[in-house]
N, C-alpha and C positions, 0 to 999 in steps of 0.2 A: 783688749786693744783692737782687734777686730771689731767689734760693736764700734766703739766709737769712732773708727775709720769709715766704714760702712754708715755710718748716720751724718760723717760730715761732708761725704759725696752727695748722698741723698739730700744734706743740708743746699748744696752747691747746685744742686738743680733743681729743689726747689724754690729757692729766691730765684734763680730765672727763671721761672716761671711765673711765678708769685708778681715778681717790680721789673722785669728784661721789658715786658712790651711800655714802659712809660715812658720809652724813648721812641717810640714809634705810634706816636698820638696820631697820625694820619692815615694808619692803615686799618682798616674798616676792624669794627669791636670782634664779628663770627671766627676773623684771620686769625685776632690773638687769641683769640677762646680757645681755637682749634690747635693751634702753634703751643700754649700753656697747657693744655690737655695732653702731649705729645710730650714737651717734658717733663710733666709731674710723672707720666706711666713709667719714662727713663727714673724718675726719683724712686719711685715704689718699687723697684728691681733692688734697688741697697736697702730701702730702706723695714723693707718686709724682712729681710735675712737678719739686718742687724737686731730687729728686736723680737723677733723668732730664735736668733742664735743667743743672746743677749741676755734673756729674760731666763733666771734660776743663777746666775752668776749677779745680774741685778733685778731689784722688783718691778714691775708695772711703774711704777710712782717712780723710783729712780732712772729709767730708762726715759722717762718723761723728761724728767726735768737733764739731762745730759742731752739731751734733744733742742729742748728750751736755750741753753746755755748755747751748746753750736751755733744755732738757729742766727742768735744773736752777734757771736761774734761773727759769722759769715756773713750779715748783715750790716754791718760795722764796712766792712771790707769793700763788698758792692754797692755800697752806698755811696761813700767816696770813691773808689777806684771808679764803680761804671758811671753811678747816675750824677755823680760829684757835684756830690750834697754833703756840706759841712760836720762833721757828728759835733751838737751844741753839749756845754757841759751837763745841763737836765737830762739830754738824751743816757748821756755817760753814766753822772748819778743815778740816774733808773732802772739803767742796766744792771748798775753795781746792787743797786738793793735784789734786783734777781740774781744773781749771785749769790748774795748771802743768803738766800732760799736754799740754794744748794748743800750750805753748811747744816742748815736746819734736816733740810733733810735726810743726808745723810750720815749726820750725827748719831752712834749709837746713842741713844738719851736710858 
């Protein structure tokens, strides 16, 4: 539970850094560069432990894809909440087939 708390903080400051400065088209590209640089280093604080601590409880590949899946729902979230931007049902069904990735892979087969 740790891991995946820790990956959805990391998730949470990643996407702002990632899409936060596309509301601020006016302030010179080096600002944002430098402003996204600053919190992705805040993102790699959780996000190193989580899959450092993470990783022998889940594999590389699973640790990935629990990453993948956050990524998206917090994406989902900040999308409409900050940049409010509609989620289209394509968006939705696409996600959903990454989802079912999930299943695949963590299926004992």
């Amino acid at each position: 539970m740790t891991t995946i708390l820790l990956l959805t903080i990391s998730n949470v400051f990643m996407t702002a850094a990632w899409y936060g400065h596309l509301k601020f088209k006016e302030t010179a590209i080096w600002k944002v560069i430098l402003a996204s640089w600053g919190i992705a280093f805040v993102e790699y604080c959780f996000q190193v432990p989580a899959n450092r601590w993470g990783h022998g409880q889940f594999t590389a590949a699973q640790l990935k894809t629990i990453q993948e899946v956050i990524t998206l729902a917090v994406f989902c979230g900040f999308s409409v909440l900050y940049l409010q931007e509609p989620l289209k049902w394509n968006y939705l069904a696409g996600f959903g087939l990454i989802c079912l990735a999930v299943f695949v892979i963590f299926k004992e087969w």
